[in-house]
C-alpha positions in Angstrom: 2.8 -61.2 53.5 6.6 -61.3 53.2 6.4 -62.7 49.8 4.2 -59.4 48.8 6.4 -57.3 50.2 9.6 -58.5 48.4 7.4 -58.3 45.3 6.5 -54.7 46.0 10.2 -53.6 46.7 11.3 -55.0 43.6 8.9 -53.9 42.0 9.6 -50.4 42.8 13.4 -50.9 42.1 12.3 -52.1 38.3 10.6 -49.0 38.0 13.2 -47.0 39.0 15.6 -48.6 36.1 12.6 -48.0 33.6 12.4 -44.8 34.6 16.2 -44.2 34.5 16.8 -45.9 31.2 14.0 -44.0 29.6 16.0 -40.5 31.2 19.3 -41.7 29.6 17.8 -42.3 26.0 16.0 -38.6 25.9 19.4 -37.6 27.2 21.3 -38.9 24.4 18.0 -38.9 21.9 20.0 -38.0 18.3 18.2 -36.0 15.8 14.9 -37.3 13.7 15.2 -39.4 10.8 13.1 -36.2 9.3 15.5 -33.4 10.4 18.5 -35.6 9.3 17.3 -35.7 5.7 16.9 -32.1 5.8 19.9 -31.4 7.3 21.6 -33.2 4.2 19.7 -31.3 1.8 22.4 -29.9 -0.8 19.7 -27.8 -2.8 17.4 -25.1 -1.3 14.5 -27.2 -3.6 15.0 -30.5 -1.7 15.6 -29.5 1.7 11.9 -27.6 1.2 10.5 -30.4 0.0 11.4 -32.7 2.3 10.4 -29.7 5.2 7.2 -29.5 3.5 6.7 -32.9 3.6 8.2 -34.0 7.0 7.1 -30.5 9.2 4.9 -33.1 11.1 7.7 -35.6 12.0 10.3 -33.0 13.2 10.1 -33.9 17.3 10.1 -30.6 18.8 10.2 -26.8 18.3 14.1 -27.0 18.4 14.3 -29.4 15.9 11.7 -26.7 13.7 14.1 -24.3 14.1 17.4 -26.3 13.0 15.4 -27.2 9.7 14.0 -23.2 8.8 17.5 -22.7 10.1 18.9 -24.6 7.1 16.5 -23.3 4.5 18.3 -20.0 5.4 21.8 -21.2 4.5 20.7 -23.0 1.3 19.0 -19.5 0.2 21.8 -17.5 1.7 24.2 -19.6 -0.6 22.4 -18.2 -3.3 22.3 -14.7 -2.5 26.2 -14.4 -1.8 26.7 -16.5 -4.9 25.1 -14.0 -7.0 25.8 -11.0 -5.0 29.9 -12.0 -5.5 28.9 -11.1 -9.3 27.0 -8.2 -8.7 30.0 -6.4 -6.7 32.2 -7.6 -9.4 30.2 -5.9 -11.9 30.0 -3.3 -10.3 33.7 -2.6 -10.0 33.9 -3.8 -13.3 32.0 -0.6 -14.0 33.6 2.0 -12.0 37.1 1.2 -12.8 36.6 0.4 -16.6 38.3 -3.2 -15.9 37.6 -6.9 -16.3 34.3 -8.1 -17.6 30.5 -7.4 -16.5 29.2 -11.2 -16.3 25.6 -11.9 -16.0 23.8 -13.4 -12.8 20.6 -14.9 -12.0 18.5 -12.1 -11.3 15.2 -14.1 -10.6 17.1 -16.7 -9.0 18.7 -13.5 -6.7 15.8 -11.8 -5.9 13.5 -14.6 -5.4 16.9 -16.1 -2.3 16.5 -13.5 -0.4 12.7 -13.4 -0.4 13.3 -17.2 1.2 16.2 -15.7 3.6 13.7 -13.4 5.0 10.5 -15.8 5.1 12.5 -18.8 6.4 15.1 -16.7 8.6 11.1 -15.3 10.4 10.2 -18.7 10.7 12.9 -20.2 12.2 13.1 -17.4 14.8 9.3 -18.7 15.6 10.2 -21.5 16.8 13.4 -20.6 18.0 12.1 -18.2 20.4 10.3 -20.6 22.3 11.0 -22.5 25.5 12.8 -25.6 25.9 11.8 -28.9 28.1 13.5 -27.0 30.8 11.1 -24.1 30.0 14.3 -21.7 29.3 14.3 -19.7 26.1 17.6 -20.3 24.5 17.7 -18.7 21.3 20.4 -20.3 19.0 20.1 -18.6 15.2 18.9 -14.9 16.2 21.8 -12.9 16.4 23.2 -14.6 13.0 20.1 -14.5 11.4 18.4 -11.4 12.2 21.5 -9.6 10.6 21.4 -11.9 7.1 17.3 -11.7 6.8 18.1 -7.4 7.4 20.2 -7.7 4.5 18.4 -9.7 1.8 15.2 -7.9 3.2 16.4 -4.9 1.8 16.7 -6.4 -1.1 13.5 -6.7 -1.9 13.4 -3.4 -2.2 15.4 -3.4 -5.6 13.7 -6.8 -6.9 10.1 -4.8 -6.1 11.1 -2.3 -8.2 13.1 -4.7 -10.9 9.4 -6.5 -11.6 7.7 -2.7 -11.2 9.2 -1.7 -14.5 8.5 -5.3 -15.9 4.8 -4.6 -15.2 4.7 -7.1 -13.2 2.8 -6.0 -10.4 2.1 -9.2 -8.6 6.0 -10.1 -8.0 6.5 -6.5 -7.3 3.9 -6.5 -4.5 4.7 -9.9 -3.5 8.5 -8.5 -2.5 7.0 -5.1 -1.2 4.9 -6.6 0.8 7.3 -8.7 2.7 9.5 -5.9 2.9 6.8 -3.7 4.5 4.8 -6.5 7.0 8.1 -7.9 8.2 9.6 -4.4 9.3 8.3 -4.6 13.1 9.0 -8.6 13.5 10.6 -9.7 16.8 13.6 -10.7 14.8 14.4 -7.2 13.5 13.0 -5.2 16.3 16.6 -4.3 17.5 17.8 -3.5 13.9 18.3 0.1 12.9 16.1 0.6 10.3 16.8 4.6 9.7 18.4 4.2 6.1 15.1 3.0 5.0 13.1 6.6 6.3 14.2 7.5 2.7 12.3 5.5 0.4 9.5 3.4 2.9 6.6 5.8 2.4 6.9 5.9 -1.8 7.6 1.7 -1.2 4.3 1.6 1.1 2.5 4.0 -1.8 3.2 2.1 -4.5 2.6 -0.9 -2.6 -0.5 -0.2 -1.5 -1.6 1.2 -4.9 -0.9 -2.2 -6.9 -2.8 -4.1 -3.7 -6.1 -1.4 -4.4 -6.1 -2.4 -8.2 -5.8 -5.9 -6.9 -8.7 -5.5 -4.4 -6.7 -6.6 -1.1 -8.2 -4.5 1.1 -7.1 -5.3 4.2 -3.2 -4.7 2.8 -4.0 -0.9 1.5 -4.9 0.1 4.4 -1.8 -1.2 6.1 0.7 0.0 3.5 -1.4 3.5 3.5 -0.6 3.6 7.1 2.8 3.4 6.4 3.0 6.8 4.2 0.2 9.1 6.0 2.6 11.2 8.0 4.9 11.5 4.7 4.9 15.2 2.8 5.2 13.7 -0.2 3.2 10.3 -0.2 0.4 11.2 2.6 -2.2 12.6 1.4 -2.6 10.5 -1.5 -1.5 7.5 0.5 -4.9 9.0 2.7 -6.8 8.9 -0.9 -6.1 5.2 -1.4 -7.0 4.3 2.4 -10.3 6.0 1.7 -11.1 4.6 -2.0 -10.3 0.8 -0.3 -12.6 1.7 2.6 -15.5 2.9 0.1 -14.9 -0.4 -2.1 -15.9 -2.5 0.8 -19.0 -0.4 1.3 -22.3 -2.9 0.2 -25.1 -2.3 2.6 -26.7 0.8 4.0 -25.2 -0.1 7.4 -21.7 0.0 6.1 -22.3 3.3 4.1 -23.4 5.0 7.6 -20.7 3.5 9.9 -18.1 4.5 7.2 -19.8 8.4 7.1 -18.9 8.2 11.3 -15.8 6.9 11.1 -15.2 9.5 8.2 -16.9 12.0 10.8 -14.2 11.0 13.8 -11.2 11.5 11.6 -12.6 14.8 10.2 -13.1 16.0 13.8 -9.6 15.5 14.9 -8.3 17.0 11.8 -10.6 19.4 10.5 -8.4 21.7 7.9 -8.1 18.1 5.8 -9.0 18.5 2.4 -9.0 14.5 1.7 -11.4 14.1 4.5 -13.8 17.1 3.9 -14.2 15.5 0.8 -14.9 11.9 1.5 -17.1 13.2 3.9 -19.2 15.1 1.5 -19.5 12.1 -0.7 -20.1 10.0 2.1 -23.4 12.2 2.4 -24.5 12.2 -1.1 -27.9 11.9 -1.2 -28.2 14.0 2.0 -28.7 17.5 1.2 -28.8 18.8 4.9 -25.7 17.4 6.0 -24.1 18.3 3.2 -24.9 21.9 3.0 -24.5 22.0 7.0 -20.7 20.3 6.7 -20.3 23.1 3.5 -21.1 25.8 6.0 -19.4 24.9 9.0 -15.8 25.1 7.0 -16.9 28.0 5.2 -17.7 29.6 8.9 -14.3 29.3 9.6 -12.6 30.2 6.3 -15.3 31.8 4.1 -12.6 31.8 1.4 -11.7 27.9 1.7 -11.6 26.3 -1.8 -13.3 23.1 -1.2 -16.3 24.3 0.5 -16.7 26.8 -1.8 -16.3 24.4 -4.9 -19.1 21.8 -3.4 -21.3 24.7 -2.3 -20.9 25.6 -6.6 -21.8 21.9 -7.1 -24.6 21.5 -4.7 -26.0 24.9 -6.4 -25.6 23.6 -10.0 -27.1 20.3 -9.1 -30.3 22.5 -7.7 -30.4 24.2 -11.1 -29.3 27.5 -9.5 -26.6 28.7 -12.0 -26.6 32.0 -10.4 -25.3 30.9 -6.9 -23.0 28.5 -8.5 -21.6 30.6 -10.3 -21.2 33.0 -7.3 -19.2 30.2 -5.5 -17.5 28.8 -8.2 -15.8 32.2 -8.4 -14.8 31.9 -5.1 -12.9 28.9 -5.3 -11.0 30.2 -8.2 -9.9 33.0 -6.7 -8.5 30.7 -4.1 -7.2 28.6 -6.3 -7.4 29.4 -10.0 -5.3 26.5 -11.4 -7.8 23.9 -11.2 -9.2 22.4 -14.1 -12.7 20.7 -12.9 -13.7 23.8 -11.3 -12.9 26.1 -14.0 -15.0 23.9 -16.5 -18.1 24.0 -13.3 -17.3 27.3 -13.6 -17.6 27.8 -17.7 -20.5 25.0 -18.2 -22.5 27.2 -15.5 -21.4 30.9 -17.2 -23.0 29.5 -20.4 -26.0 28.2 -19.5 -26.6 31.8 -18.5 -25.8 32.9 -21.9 -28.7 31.2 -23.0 -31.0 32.9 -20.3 -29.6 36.0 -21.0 -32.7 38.6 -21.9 -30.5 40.3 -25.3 -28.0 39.1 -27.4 -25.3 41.8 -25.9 -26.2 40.1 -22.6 -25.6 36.5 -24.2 -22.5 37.6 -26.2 -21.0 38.9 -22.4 -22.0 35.3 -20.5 -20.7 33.4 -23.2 -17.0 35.2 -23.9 -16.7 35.1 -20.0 -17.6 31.1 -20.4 -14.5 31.3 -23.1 -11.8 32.8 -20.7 -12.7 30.2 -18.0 -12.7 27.2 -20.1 -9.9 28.3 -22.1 -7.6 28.0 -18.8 -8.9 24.8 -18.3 -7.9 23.4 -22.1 -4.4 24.8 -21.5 -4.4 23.3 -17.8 -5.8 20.2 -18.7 -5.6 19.8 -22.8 -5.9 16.2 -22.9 -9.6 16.3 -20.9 -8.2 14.0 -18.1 -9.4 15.8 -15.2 -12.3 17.4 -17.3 -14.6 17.5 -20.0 -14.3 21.5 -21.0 -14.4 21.2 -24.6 -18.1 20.5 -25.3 -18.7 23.7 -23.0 -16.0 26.0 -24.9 -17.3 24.9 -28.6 -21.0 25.5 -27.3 -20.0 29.1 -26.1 -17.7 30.3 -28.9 -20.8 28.9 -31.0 -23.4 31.3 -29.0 -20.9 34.4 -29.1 -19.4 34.4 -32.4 -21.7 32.0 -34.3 -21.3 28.9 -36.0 -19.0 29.5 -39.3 -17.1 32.2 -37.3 -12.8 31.0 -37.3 -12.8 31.2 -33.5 -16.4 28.5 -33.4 -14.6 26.3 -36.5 -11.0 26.4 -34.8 -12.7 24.4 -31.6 -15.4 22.4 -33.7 -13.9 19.3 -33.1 -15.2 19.3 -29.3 -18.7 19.3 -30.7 -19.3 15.9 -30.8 
């Protein structure tokens, strides 16, 4: 019994010392062979390499945080290189003194992309909580200052690659400058220089990502621009268009008329979503024609309603009420081109229903004047195809071998 006892107590104490010794090593626990080769890292190339590589092996969040930590530097190293020779240049420039030495542009652009991607990173794991549970923050203040700085950047290296055609680099800098604007890191920086140029950026932007097909990214770049006076309501066309490419079943083509329906609703006097909406119900005569009325109710002289009511009437072989709203959306406003050639195509296909010549020869020279707006609106036919319509009625008022027929004979064909 004694002899257990002993055993036990001793026992006990051994444990103690285990446990004590194993306290002491975490204590004093250096960094990991890992972090310690990326640490040494002289080249931003290597010390992502071995990151890559050795992300696994790194022991803890704080250790995560040292290594993104680094990638920083290595890139920032870059961007002050070459940003020393930009300044210079520039100065070199203003004052008419010294040289103007190339830099690495590529190499320039391309650092402080990794400043900002790394400098996000790092304040990932940096943000979390320590054994002790305490969040302890160690790189945020310097870095949320240098990933600011070469995040702006990207602005200029976005538009660099814009006016090489290259799209893809271009989006690949706008992007990061647009998604990374509300991160935790920069959520204390002041970001009201950038009011200036963030909605054409997040246009642009989401333009190159529509002919690209990424969806999901329009939309969030268009969001960036609706409220702009400039960029929002075409911003609001792309938005739409990326919506509508996404349609493929019957379902989707109904759930994107209601959603269409909601944002009509709350803004009713929107031009971009009267006329999604009327697309949206193609096929539907009713709803169409009720949606048509409903605006015109309110404003019986509202261009757009009037122009689809011409459109719905033409499409129903009525030339006659067309016509009649066709001329009501000119009058409201007369300087566009697809309406005026509605207008014109409908004018003379009533000159060839007209009971008497005189009545023909008064249809189709009121055809002329329509379409003839449109050619000097629109000469190159990029918005519409008038010329077939303006040969066809000089032809049917003036006759084939008259100069006014032969001067627009090469729409004919």
């Amino acid at each position: 019994m004694i002899i257990n006892l002993l055993i036990k107590k001793n026992m006990k104490k051994l444990m103690i010392a285990a446990l004590m010794l194993l306290g002491t090593s975490a204590a004093f626990a250096g960094d990991s062979e890992a972090l310690k080769a990326i640490l040494k890292a002289k080249t931003y190339s290597e010390a992502e390499s071995l990151l890559k590589s050795g992300l696994s092996q790194l022991a803890n969040d704080e250790e995560k945080a040292k290594a993104y930590n680094k990638m920083v530097d290595l890139a920032m190293e870059k961007v002050t290189k070459e940003q020393a020779v930009i300044t210079q240049n520039q100065m070199a420039e203003q004052f008419k003194q010294g040289k103007v030495e190339p830099y690495d542009t590529v190499g320039f652009y391309e650092a402080a992309y990794n400043v900002v991607v790394n400098g996000i990173e790092c304040n990932k794991y940096d943000q979390k909580p320590n054994d002790k549970g305490k969040v302890k923050p160690k790189f945020f203040d310097a870095n949320k200052d240098r990933v600011q700085s070469c995040r702006i950047h990207l602005v200029n290296g976005g538009d660099v690659y814009r006016q090489k055609n290259d799209t893809e680099t271009c989006l690949k800098y706008w992007s990061k400058f647009l998604k990374t604007e509300n991160d935790p890191l920069l959520a204390a920086v002041d970001k009201k220089s950038e009011e200036s140029f963030r909605a054409q950026i997040a246009f642009l932007a989401a333009y190159f990502a529509l002919q690209k097909k990424q969806y999901e990214d329009v939309e969030m770049f268009s969001d960036f621009a609706l409220n702009d006076s400039t960029y929002g309501k075409d911003a609001l066309t792309l938005k739409l268009e990326s919506m509508k490419s996404q349609l493929k079943t019957k379902e989707d083509t109904l759930a994107y008329a209601k959603k269409l329906e909601g944002l009509y609703q709350a803004d009713p006097t929107n031009d971009v979503y009267f006329e999604n909406l009327f697309s949206a119900y193609q096929g539907n005569k009713d709803a169409q024609t009720k949606l048509i009325n409903d605006r015109l109710a309110k404003n019986p002289n509202d261009f757009m309603a009037n122009a689809d009511k011409g459109i719905l009437a033409m499409n129903n072989n009525d030339a006659d009420a067309a016509v009649e709203s066709f001329k009501k959306a000119i009058a409201a406003n007369p300087k566009n081109p697809a309406v005026l050639t509605y207008l014109g195509q409908c004018l003379n296909f009533q000159g060839g229903n007209a009971p008497d010549k005189a009545s023909q020869k008064a249809k189709y020279e009121e055809a002329i004047k329509y379409l003839e707006k449109a050619k000097e609106l629109d000469p190159n036919e990029s918005q519409a195809r008038w010329g077939y319509y303006l040969y066809q009625s000089y032809y049917g008022a003036y006759g084939a071998d008259d100069p006014k027929t032969k001067a627009v004979e090469q729409y004919s064909k």
